[in-house]
C-alpha positions as CSV (number, residue, x, y, z in Angstrom):
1,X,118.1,22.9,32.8
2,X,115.9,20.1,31.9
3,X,112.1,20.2,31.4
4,X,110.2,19.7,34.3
5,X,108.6,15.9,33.6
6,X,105.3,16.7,35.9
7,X,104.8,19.7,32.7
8,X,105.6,17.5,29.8
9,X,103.0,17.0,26.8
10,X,102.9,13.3,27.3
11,X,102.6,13.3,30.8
12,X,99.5,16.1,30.7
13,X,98.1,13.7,28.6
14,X,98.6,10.9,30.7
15,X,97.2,12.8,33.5
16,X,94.5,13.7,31.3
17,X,93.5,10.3,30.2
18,X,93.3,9.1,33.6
19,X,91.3,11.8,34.8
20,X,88.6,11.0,31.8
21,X,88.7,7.3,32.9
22,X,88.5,7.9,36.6
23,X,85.3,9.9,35.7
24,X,83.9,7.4,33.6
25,X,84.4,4.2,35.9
26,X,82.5,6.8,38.8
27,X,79.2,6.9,36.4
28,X,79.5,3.1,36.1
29,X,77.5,1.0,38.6
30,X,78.9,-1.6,40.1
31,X,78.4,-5.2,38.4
32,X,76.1,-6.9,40.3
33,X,77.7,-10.0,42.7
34,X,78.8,-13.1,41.4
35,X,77.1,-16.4,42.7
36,X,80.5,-17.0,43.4
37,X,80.4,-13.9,45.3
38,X,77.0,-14.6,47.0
39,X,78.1,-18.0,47.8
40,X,80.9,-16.5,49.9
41,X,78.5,-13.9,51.3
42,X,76.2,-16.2,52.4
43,X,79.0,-18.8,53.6
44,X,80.7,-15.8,55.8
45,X,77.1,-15.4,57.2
46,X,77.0,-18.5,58.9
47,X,80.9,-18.4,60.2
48,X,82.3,-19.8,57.1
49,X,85.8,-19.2,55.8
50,X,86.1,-17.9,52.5
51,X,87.8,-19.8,49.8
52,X,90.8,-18.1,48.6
53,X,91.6,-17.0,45.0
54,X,92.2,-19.4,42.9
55,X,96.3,-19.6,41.9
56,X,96.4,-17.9,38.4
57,X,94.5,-15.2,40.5
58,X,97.5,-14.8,43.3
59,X,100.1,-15.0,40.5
60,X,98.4,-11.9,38.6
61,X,98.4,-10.1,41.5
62,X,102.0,-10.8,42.4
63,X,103.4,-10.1,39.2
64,X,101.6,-6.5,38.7
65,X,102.8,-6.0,42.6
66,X,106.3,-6.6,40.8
67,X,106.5,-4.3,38.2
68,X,108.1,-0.9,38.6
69,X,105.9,2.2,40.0
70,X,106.2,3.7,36.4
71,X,105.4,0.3,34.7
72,X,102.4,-0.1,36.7
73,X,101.3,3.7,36.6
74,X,101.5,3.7,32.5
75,X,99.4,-0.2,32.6
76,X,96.5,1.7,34.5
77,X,96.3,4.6,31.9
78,X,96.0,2.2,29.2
79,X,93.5,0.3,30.7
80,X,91.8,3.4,32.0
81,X,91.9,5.0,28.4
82,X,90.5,1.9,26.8
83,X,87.6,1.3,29.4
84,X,86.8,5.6,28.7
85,X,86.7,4.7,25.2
86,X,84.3,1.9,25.7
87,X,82.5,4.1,28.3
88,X,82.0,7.3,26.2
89,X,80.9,4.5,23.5
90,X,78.2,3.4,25.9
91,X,77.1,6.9,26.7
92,X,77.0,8.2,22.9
93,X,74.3,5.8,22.2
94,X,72.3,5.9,25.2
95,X,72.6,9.8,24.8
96,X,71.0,8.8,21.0
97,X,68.4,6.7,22.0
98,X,67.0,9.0,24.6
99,X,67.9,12.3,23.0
100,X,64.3,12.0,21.7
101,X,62.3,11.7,25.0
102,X,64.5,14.2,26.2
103,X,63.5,16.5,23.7
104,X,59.4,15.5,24.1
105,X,59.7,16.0,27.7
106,X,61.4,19.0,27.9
107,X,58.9,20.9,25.0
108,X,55.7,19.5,27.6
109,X,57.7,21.3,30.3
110,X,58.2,23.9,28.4
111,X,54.2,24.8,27.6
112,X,53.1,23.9,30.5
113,X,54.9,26.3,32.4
114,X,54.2,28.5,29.4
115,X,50.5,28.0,29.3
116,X,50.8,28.2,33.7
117,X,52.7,31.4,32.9
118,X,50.4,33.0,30.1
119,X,47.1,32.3,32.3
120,X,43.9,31.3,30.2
121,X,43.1,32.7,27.0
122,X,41.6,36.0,26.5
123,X,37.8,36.7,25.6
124,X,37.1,37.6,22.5
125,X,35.3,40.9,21.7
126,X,32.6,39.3,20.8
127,X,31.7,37.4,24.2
128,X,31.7,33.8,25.4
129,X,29.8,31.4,22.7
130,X,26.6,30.8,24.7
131,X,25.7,26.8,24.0
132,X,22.9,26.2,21.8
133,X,20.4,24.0,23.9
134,X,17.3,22.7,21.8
135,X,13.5,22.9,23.0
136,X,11.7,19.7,23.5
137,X,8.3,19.9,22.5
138,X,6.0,19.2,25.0
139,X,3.8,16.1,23.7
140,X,0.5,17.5,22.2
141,X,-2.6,16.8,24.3
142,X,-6.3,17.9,22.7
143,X,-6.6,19.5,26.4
144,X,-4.7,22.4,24.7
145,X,-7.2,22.8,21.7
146,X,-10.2,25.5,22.4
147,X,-12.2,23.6,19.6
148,X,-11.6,20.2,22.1
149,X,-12.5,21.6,25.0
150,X,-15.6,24.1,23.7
151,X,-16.7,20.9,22.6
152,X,-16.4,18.9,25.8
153,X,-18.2,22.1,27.7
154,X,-20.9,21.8,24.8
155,X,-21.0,18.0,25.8
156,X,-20.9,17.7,22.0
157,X,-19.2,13.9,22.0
158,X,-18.8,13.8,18.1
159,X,-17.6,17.1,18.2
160,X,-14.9,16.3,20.5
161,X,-13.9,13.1,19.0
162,X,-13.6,14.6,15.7
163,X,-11.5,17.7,17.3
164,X,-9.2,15.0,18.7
165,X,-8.9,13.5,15.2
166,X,-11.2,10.8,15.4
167,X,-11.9,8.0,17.2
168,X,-8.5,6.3,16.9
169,X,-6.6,8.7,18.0
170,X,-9.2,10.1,20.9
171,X,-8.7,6.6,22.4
172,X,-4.8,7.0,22.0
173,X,-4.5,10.1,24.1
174,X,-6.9,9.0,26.9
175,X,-4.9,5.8,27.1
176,X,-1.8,7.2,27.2
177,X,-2.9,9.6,30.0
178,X,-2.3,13.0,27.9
179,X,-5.9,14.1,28.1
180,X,-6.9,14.9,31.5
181,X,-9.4,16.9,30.8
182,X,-11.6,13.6,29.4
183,X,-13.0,11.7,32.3
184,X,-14.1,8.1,31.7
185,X,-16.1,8.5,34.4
186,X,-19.0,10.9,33.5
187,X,-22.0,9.3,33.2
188,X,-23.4,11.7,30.2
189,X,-20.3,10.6,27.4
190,X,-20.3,8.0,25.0
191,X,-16.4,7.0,26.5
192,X,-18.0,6.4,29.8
193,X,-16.2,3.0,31.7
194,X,-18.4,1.1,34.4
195,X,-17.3,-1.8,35.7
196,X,-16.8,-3.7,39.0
197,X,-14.3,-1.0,39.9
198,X,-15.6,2.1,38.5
199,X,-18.8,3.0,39.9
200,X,-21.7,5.6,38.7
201,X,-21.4,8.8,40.1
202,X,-23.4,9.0,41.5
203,X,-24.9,5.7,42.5
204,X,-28.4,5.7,41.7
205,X,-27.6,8.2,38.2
206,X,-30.8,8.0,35.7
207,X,-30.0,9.8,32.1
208,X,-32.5,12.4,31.3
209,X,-33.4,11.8,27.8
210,X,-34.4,8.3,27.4
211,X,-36.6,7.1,23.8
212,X,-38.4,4.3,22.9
213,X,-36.4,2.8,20.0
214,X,-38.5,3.2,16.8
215,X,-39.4,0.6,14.4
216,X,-37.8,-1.8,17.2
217,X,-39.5,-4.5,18.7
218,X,-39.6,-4.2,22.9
219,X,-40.6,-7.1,24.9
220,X,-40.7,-4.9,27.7
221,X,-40.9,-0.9,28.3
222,X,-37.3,-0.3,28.1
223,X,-35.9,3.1,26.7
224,X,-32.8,4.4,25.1
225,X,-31.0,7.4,25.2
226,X,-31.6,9.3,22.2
227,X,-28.3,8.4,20.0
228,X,-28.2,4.6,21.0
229,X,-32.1,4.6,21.3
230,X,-31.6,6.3,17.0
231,X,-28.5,3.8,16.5
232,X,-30.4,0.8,17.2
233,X,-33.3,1.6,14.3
234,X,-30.9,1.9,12.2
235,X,-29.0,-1.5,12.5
236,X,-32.2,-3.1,12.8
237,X,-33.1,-1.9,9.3
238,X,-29.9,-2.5,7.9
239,X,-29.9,-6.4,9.4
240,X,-33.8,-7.3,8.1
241,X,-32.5,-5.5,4.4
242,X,-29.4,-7.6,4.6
243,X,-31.6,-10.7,5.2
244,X,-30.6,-11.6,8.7
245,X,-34.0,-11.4,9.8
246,X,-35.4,-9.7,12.8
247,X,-33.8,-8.1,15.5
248,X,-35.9,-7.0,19.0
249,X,-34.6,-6.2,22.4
250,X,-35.3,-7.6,26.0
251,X,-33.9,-5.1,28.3
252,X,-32.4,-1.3,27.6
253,X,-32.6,1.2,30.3
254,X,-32.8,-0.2,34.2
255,X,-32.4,2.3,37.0
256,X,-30.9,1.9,40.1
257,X,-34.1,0.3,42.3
258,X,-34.4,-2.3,39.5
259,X,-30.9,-3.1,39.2
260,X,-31.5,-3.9,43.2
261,X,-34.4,-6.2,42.5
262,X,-32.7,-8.0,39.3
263,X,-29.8,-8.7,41.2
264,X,-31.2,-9.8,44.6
265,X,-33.5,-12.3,42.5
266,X,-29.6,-13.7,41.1
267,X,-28.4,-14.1,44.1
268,X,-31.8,-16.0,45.7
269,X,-31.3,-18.3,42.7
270,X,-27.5,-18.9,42.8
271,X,-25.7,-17.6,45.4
272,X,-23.8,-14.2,45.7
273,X,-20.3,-15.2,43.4
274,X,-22.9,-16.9,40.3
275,X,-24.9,-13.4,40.5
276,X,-21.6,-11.4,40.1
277,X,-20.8,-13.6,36.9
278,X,-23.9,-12.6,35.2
279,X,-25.5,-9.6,37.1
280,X,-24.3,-6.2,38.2
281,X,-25.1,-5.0,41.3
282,X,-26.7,-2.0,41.3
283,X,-24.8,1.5,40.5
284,X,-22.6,-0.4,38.7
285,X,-24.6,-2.2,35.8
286,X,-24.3,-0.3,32.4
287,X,-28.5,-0.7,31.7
288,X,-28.2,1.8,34.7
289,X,-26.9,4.2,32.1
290,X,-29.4,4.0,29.3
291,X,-26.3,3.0,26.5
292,X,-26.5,-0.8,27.1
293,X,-29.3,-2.9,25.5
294,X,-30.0,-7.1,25.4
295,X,-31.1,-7.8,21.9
296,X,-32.9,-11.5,20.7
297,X,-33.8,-13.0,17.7
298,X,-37.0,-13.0,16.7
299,X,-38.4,-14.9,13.5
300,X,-42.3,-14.2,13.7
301,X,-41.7,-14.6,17.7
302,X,-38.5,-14.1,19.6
303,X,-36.6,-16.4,20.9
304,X,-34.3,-15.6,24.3
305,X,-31.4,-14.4,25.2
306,X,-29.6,-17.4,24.9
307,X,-30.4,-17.9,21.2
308,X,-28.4,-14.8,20.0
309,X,-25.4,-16.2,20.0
310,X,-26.0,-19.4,17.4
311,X,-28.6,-17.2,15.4
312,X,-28.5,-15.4,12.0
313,X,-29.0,-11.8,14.0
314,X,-26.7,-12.5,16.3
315,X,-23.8,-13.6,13.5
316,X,-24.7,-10.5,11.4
317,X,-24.3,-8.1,14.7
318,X,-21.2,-9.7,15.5
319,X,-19.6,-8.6,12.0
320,X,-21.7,-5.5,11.3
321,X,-22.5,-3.9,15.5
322,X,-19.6,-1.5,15.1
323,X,-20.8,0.2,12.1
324,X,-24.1,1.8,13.7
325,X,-21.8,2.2,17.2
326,X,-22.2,-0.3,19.3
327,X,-19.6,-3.2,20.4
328,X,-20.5,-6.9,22.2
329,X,-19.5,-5.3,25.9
330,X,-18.4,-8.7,27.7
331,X,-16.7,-11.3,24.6
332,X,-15.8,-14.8,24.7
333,X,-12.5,-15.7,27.1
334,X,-12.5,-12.1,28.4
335,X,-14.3,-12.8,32.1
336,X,-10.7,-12.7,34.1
337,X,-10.6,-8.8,32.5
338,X,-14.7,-7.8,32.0
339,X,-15.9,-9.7,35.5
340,X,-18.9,-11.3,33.4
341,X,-19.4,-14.3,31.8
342,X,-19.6,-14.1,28.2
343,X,-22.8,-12.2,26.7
344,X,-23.7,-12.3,22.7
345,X,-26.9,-10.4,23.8
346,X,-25.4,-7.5,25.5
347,X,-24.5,-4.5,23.5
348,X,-22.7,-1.7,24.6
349,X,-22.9,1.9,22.7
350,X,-19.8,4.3,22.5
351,X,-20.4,6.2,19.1
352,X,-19.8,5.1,15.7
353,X,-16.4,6.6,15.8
354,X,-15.3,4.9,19.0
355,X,-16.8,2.0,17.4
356,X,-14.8,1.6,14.6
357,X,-11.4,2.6,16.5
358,X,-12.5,-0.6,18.7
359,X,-12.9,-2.9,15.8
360,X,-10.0,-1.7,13.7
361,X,-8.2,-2.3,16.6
362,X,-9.1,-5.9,17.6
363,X,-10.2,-4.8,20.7
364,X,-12.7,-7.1,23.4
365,X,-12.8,-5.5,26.5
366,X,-13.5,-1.5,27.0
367,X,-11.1,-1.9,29.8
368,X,-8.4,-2.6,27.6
369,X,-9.3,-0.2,24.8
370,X,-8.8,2.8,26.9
371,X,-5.8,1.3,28.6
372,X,-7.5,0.7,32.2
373,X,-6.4,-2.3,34.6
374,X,-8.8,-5.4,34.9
375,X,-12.1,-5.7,37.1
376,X,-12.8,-9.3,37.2
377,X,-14.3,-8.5,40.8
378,X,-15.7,-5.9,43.4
């Protein structure tokens, strides 16, 4: 009895081969259309009749059509062998090149269903660390030093200043707002700021301990307080040793009813905006406050106040004022900020330390020195 051909070892591996092939072709997209092909398509779209194959086409056809059922079985394993070969080819080195990804991607998976598995990591023993968070020091006002403020309840002005750390750095904290506890407005301090905005308070304020200047020459009755009343011997003496000659005074202390009068005359002369250049209405004039005095020449007699300015005294006062505490209140080119026209005659007194700050400084208005807006006007 002959072998059964269907269970020969050729044709298993026939049936084999075209198994593999079958498979391989199925994993294979198709080629994508000819323009041949999309010609046609397009032609049978609009009612066109497709050109037929070409003749070496048809004779291809007809001769495979011709060959024996076995021939043309055995020509299909053949090719179906050689386009698995070319297949598995194709698939070995794709299966290379993204054997890597594959192998990335699948470890992510891995930990993150791991780490979705295994939950968040356990506490240590020794707790949680607890962040470190770093204290900002709150900026450092004199407000916060008893010696300061015993000295401001004393109303001990030197005292103060010096508890601030001098006058430089008193005028740095009031400008900068981290001093409260100093008010530019009290009448009694040497920082006291009147101008056309800033008022006496009260209005009609008189200091209590007003001096005759000694060794001073007076053209009027007009007192000091006792420091500026003491400061302005001094520089005085210093000025007539220094050879600068004499130095006398017009006008010190006015209080509020002759403020009235001084400034009502200025405006029956000139008119109400001429008096505000050069007059201060009253409660808001710094004679008012007994630290402000009008100095003159004087050179057997005194000259006016319009004389300072050119003069030997008033040259040596503009160089030297500051070192006995005083400063020239309203300077040249500074009306738009002071409200007054300038005044060489008109000396204002805020302490020798205050003094110096304002020199070292550069300083021309009071306004600016202790950072406060402009007042050319009520």
């Amino acid at each position: 009895m002959s072998p059964d051909p269907e269970l020969s070892p050729r044709r298993a591996a026939r049936a084999e081969a075209e198994r593999l092939a079958t498979e391989a072709l199925a994993q294979i997209p198709p080629p994508a259309p000819t323009r041949r092909q999309l010609r046609e398509g397009a032609g049978a779209a609009r009612g066109e009749v497709p050109r037929r194959p070409s003749t070496a086409r048809r004779g291809l056809a007809q001769t495979l059509a011709a060959l024996p059922a076995d021939r043309r079985r055995r020509l299909a394993v053949v090719m179906g062998a050689g386009a698995a070969v070319i297949v598995g080819v194709v698939v070995a080195i794709g299966a290379a090149a993204g054997s890597a990804h594959d192998a990335a991607a699948s470890a992510s998976v891995d930990d993150t269903v791991s780490a979705a598995v295994a939950g968040p990591p356990a506490v240590p023993d020794e707790g949680l660390p607890v962040p470190q968070v770093s204290a900002v020091a709150a900026t450092a006002t004199p407000c916060d030093d008893p010696a300061f403020t015993a000295a401001l309840g004393q109303g001990d002005d030197t005292a103060a200043i010096a508890a601030a750390g001098g006058g430089a750095a008193f005028r740095s904290a009031v400008a900068s707002g981290i001093a409260p506890c100093v008010s530019l407005s009290d009448p009694d301090r040497e920082w006291l700021v009147v101008n056309k905005q800033r008022p006496l308070d009260p209005i009609d304020y008189a200091p209590g301990d007003l001096v005759m200047p000694a060794n001073v020459r007076a053209l009027e009755q007009s007192a000091l307080r006792a420091a500026p009343a003491e400061a302005l011997s001094a520089m005085v003496r210093a000025a007539a040793d220094a050879g600068a000659g004499e130095i006398g005074y017009l006008s010190a202390f006015r209080s509020y009813s002759t403020q009235k009068s001084t400034y009502a005359g200025r405006v029956a002369v000139g008119g109400v905006a001429e008096a505000d250049r050069e007059s201060a209405r009253p409660g808001y004039s710094e004679h008012q406050t007994g630290k402000a005095v009008d100095i003159v020449p004087c050179n057997g007699s005194c000259g006016t106040l319009d004389d300072v300015a050119a003069s030997p005294q008033g040259a040596w006062v503009r160089e030297h004022a500051w070192e006995f505490g005083f400063i020239t209140r309203y300077a040249e080119g500074r009306e738009d900020y002071s409200g007054y026209e300038p005044e060489a005659w008109h000396l204002r007194y805020i302490g020798p330390e205050l003094a110096q700050a304002y020199h070292d400084g550069g300083y021309t208005t009071l306004e600016e020195f202790f950072g406060l807006p402009a007042a050319p006007t009520y």
